[in-house]
C-alpha positions in Angstrom: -37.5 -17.9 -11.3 -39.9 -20.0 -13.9 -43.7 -20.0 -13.0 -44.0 -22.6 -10.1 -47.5 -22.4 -10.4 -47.1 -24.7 -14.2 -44.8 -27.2 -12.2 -46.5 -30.3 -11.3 -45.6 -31.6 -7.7 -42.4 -34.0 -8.6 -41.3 -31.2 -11.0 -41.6 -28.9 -8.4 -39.5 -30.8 -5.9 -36.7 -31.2 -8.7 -36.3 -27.7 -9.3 -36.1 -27.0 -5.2 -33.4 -29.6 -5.3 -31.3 -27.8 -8.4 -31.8 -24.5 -6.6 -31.0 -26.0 -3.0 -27.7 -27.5 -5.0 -26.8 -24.6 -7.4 -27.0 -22.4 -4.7 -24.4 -24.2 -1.9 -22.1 -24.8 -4.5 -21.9 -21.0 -4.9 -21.7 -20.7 -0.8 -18.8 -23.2 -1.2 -17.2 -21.4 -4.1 -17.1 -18.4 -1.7 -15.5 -19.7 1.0 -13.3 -22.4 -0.2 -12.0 -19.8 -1.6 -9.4 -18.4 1.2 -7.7 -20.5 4.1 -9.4 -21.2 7.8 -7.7 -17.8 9.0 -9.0 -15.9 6.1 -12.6 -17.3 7.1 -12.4 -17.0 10.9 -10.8 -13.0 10.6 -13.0 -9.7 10.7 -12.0 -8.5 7.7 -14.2 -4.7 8.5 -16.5 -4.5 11.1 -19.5 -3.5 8.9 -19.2 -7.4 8.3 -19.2 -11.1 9.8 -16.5 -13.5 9.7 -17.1 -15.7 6.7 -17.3 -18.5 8.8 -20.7 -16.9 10.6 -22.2 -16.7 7.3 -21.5 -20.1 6.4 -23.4 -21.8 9.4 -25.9 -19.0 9.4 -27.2 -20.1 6.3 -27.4 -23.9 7.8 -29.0 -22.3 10.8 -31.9 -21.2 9.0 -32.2 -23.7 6.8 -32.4 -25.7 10.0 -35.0 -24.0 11.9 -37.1 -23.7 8.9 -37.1 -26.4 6.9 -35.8 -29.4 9.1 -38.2 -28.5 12.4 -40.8 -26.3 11.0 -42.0 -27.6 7.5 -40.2 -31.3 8.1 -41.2 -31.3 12.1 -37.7 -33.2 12.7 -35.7 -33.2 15.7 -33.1 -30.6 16.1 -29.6 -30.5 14.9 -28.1 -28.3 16.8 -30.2 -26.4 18.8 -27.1 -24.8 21.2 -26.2 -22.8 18.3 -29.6 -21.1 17.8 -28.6 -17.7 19.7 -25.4 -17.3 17.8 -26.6 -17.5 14.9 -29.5 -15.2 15.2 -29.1 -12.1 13.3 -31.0 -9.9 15.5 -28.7 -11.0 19.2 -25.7 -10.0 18.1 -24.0 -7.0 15.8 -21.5 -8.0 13.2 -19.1 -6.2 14.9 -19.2 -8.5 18.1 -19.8 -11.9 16.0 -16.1 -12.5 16.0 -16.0 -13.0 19.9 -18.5 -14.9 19.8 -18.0 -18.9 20.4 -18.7 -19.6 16.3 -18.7 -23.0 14.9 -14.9 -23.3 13.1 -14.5 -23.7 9.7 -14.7 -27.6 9.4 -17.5 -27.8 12.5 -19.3 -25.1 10.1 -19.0 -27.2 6.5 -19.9 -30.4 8.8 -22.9 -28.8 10.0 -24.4 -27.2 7.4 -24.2 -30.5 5.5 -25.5 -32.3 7.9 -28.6 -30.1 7.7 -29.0 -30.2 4.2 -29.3 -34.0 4.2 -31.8 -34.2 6.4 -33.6 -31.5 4.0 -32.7 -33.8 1.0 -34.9 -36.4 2.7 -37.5 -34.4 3.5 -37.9 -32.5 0.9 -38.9 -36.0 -1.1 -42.4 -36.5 1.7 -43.4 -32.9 1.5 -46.6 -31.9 0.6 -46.3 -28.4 -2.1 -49.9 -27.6 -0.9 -52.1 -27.5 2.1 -50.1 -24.7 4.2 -48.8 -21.8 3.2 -45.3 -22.0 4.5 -45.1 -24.7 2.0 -47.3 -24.0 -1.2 -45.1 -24.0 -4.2 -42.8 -24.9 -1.7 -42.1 -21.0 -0.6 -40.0 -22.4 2.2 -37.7 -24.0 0.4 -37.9 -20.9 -1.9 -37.0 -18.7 0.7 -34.3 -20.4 2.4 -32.5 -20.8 -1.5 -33.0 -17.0 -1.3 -31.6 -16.4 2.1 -28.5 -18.4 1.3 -27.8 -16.2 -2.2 -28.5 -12.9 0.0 -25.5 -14.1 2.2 -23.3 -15.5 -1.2 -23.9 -11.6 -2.2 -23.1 -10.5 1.8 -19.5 -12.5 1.5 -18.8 -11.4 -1.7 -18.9 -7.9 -0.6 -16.6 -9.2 2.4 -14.3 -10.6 -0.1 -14.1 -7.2 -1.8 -13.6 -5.4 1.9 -10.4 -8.2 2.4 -6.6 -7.3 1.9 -4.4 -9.6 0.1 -4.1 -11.0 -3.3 -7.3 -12.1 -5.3 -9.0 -15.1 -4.4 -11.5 -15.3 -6.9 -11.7 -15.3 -10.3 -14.6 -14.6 -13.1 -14.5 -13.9 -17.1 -15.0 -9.7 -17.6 -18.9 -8.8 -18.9 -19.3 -7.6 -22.4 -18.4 -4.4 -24.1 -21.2 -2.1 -25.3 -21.0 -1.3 -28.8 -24.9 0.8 -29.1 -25.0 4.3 -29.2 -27.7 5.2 -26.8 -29.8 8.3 -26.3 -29.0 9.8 -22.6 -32.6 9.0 -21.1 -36.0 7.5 -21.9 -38.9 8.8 -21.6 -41.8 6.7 -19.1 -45.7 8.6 -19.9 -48.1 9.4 -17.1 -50.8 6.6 -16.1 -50.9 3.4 -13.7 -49.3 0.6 -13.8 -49.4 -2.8 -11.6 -47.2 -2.8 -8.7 -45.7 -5.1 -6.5 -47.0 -9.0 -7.0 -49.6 -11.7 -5.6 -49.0 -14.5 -7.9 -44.9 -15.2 -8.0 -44.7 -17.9 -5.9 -41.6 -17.1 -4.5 -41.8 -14.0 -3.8 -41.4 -12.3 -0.3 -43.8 -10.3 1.9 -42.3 -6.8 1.2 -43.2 -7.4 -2.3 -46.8 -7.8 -2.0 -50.0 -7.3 -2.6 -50.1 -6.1 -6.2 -51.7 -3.2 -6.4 -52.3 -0.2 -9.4 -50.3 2.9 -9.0 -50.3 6.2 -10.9 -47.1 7.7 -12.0 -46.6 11.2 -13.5 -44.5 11.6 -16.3 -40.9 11.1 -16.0 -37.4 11.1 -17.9 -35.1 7.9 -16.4 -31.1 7.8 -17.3 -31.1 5.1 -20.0 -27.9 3.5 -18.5 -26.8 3.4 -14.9 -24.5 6.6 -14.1 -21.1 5.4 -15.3 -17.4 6.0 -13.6 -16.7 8.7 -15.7 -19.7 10.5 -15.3 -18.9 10.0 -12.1 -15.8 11.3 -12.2 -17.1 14.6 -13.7 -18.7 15.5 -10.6 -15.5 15.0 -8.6 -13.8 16.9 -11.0 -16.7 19.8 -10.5 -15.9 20.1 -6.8 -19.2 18.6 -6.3 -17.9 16.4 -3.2 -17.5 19.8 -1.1 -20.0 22.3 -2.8 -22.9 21.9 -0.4 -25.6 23.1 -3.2 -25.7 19.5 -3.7 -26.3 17.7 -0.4 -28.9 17.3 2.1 -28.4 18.2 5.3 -28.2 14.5 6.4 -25.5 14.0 3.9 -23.4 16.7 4.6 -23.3 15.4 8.0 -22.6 12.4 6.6 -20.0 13.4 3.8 -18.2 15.4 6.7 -18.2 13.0 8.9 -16.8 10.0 6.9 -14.8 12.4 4.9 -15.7 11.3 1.4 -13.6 12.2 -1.8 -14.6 10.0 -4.0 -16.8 6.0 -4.4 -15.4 3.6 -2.1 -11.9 1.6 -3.0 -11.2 4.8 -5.5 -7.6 6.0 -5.3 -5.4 8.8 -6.7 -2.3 7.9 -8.5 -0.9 11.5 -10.2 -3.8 12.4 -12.6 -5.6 9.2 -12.7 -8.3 6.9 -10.3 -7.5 3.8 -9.3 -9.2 1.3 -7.6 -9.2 -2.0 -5.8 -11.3 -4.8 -6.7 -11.5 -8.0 -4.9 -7.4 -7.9 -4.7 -6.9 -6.1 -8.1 -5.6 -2.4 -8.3 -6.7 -1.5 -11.6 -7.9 2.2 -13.2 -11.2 3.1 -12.7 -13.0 2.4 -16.1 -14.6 5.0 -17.4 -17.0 3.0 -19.2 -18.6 1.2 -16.2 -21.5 1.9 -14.0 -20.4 3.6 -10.9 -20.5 1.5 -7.6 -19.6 1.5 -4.1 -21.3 5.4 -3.5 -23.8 5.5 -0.7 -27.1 7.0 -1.1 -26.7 10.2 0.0 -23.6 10.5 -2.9 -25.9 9.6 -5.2 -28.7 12.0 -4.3 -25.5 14.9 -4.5 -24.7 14.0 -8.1 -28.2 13.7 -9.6 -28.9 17.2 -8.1 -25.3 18.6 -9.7 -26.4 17.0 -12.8 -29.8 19.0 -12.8 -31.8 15.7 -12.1 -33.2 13.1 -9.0 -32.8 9.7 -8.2 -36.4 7.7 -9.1 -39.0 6.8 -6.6 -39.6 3.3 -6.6 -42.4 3.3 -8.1 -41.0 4.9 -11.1 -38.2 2.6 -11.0 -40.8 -0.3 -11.0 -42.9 1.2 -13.8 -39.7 2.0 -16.1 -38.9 -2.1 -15.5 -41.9 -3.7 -15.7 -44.6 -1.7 -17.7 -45.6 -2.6 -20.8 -47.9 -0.3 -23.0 -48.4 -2.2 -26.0 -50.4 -5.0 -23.6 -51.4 -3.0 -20.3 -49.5 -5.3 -18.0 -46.9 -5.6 -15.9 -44.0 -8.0 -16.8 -42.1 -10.4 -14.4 -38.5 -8.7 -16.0 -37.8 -6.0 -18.5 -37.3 -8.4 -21.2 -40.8 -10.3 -20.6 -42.2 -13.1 -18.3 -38.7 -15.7 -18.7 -35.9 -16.2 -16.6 -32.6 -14.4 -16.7 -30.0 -15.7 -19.0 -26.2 -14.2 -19.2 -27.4 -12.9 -22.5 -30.3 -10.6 -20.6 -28.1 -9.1 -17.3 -25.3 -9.8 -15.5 -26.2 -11.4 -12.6 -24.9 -14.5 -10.2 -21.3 -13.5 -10.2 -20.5 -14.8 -13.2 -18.3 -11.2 -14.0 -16.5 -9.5 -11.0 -17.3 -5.9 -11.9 -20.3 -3.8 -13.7 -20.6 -4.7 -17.0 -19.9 -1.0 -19.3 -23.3 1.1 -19.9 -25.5 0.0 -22.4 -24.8 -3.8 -22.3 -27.1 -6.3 -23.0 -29.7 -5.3 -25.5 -31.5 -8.3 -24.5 -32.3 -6.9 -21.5 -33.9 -3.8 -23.0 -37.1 -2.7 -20.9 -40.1 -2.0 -23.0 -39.3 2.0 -22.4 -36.0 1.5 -23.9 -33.9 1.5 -20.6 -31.3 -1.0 -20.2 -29.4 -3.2 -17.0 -32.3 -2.4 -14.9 -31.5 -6.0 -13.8 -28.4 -6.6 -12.7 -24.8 -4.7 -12.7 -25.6 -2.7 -9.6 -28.2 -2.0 -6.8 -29.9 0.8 -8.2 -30.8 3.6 -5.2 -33.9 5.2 -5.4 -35.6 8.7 -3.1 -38.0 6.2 -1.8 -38.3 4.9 2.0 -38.3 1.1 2.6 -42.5 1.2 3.2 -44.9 -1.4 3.4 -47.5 -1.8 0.5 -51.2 -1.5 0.7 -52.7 -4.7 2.2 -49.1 -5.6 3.2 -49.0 -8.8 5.9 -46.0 -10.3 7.4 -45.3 -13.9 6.5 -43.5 -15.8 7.8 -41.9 -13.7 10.4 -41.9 -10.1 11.4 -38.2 -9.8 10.9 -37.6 -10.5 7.3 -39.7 -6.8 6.4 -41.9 -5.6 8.7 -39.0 -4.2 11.5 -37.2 -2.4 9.1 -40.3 -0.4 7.5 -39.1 3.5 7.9 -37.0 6.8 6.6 -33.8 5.0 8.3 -33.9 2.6 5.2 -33.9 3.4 1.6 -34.8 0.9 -1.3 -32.7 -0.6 -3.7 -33.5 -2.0 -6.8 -32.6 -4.3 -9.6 -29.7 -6.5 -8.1 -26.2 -6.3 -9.1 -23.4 -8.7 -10.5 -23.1 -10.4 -7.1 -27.1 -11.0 -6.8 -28.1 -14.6 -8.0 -31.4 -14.7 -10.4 -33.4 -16.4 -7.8 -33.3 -13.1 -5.6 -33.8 -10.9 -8.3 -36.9 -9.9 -10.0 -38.9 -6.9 -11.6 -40.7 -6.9 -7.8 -37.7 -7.4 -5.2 -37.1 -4.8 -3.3 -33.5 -4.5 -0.9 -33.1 -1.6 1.5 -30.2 -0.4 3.2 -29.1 1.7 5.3 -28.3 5.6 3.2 -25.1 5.6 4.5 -23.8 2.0 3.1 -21.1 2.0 1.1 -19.9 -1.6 0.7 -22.9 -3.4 -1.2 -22.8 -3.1 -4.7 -24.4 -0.5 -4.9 -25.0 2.8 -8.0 -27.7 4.7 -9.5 -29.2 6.1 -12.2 -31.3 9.5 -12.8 -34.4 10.4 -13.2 -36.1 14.1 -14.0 -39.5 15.9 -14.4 -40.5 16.9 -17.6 -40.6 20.6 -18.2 -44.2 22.3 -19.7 -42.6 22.3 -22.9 -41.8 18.8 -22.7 -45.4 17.4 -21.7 
């Protein structure tokens, strides 16, 4: 997002009104997609019906910004429960007495008139739920988190493809393997984007040792290697959580990979197609990730390192907002927003370059790191408990960097997902990192 701390107030309330509009036209894209049965159906039961998601969203936007920033009366305040995240599992939601497809689009539009309206009498200052109006913020950020959350349904739903999206560009650089990131501190985490959410701040100075990072994500045919290796059932490579794991859900290979005689295969949103090699990896949980980089003589990053690799700049001491520098992303710096349907191959957009010389640190795919989902120094809730603080923990490990199906306004050099090691379905790959040895300090 631009610096909302340059906008003047009218400005300021145009820009929430692009994001607000931009952002439900991608929610509409999404589910106009497929017909009412397609959005009503549990299509796996790590998910919601499409149809929760859509008046989820309006739900939140409701209780947010049409009772608690605009004080107005409620719209539907018999819906509250079923629509709260925390009362009931996405395996249940479909039993639940939802809102159908048409009462859904009507309510959700309904809401976001009323926030239209208010959104021209609100003050951008004087309380902090609305300063650089971070509610509005927020809410355009919760709707994107649940455009990525359908996508990845759409990918988990059988039948032909219903969407549709130009492929990324091709990679024509010759790239050394890894970068190399020197000891010292860097700035961490933020207190000045305006948008940004409690898990991401305070900023604060960290020191990180040395490190080697993987230039590029880990592609498919690196991938593949491993597979080939028999690392999948060689338990050198995994923890004793993942073994569990790996034996348990009796992984062979990423998620939606297929054999056909001597070649992989996969399914993408309704498209068998052959893996390519070229791509960064996706679909592997954490725990598969943590198996290759050990095979491969490496680790996955801490998120700190990750953080430092993105966002430090030596030749001016700071920390940037992106790898590029301070401005917002453009298709020519990551892919991002959906606008391709797969990874784009590694070492794609040179525009994108980090100052350390690593590359689609934004965007492409979630990026797992060793780290647990922990709260910084000085951390404080706001607005609510639940958007971080209950999730803080080694049950969660952090993500970083977005992915093709993350939207630019939830993606920065600071945000920070988590997830649960085991997941699968998100869009989700890695790159490594290793130690220098003596002779390399």
């Amino acid at each position: 997002m631009k610096d909302l701390r340059e906008l003047g107030t009218e400005d300021l309330r145009e820009h929430v009104a692009v994001e607000l509009a931009r952002t439900r036209q991608r929610s509409a894209q999404l589910t106009d997609a497929v017909d009412d049965e397609e959005l009503v159906k549990q299509h796996s039961p790590l998910m919601s019906p499409l149809v929760w998601d859509l008046a989820h969203v309006g739900s939140q936007e409701e209780l947010w910004l049409v009772r608690d920033v605009g004080g107005r009366e409620a719209v539907r305040p018999d819906i509250d429960d079923l629509y709260d995240a925390f009362q009931h599992r996405r395996a249940d939601r479909p039993e639940l007495p939802l809102l159908g497809p048409r009462e859904a689009r009507d309510y959700i539009a309904t809401v976001r008139d009323k926030v239209f309206d208010l959104l021209d009498e609100t003050p951008m200052e004087g309380r902090r739920l609305v300063e650089r109006a971070f509610a509005f913020g927020m809410i355009v950020q919760h709707e994107q988190q649940h455009d990525e959350t359908m996508l990845a349904t759409h990918q988990l739903r059988d039948g032909p493809p219903a969407l549709t999206a130009e492929p990324p560009p091709r990679s024509s650089d010759a790239l050394p393997a890894e970068v190399f990131v020197p000891a010292g501190p860097f700035t961490m985490g933020t207190s000045t984007e305006a948008w940004a959410l409690d898990n991401e701040r305070p900023a604060h100075e960290v020191h990180v040792d040395a490190f080697h990072l993987d230039t590029a994500p880990v592609t498919n045919a690196e991938f593949a290697r491993f597979i080939d290796a028999g690392g999948y059932h060689d338990p050198r490579w995994w923890s004793e959580a993942g073994q569990r794991y790996r034996h348990k859900a009796s992984l062979e290979a990423p998620r939606f990979w297929f054999r056909d005689g001597e070649r992989w295969m996969r399914r993408r949103f309704g498209h068998v197609e052959e893996v390519p090699g070229e791509e960064a990896v996706v679909h592997v949980s954490f725990y598969e990730a943590e198996a290759y980089a050990a095979w491969a003589g490496k680790r996955l990053p801490t998120e700190s390192e990750w953080e430092k690799a993105a966002r430090y700049d030596p030749a001016t001491g700071r920390s940037r907002r992106y790898p590029w520098g301070d401005e917002d992303p453009t298709p020519v710096h990551a892919n991002l927003g959906q606008q391709h349907l797969q990874p784009a191959p590694a070492g794609a957009y040179p525009l994108g370059e980090a100052p350390c010389g690593a590359r689609q640190l934004i965007g492409d795919v979630w990026e797992w790191t060793s780290s647990d989902f922990l709260p910084y120094p000085g951390f404080a809730a706001f607005p609510y408990r639940e958007y971080s603080e209950v999730f803080f923990g080694s049950d969660h490990k952090v993500l970083r960097g977005g992915s093709f199906g993350t939207d630019r306004s939830a993606c920065r050099g600071t945000f920070r997902n988590w997830d649960f090691p085991i997941r699968r379905q998100i869009f989700a790959g890695f790159r490594c990192a290793r130690t220098p040895s003596p002779d390399e300090r």
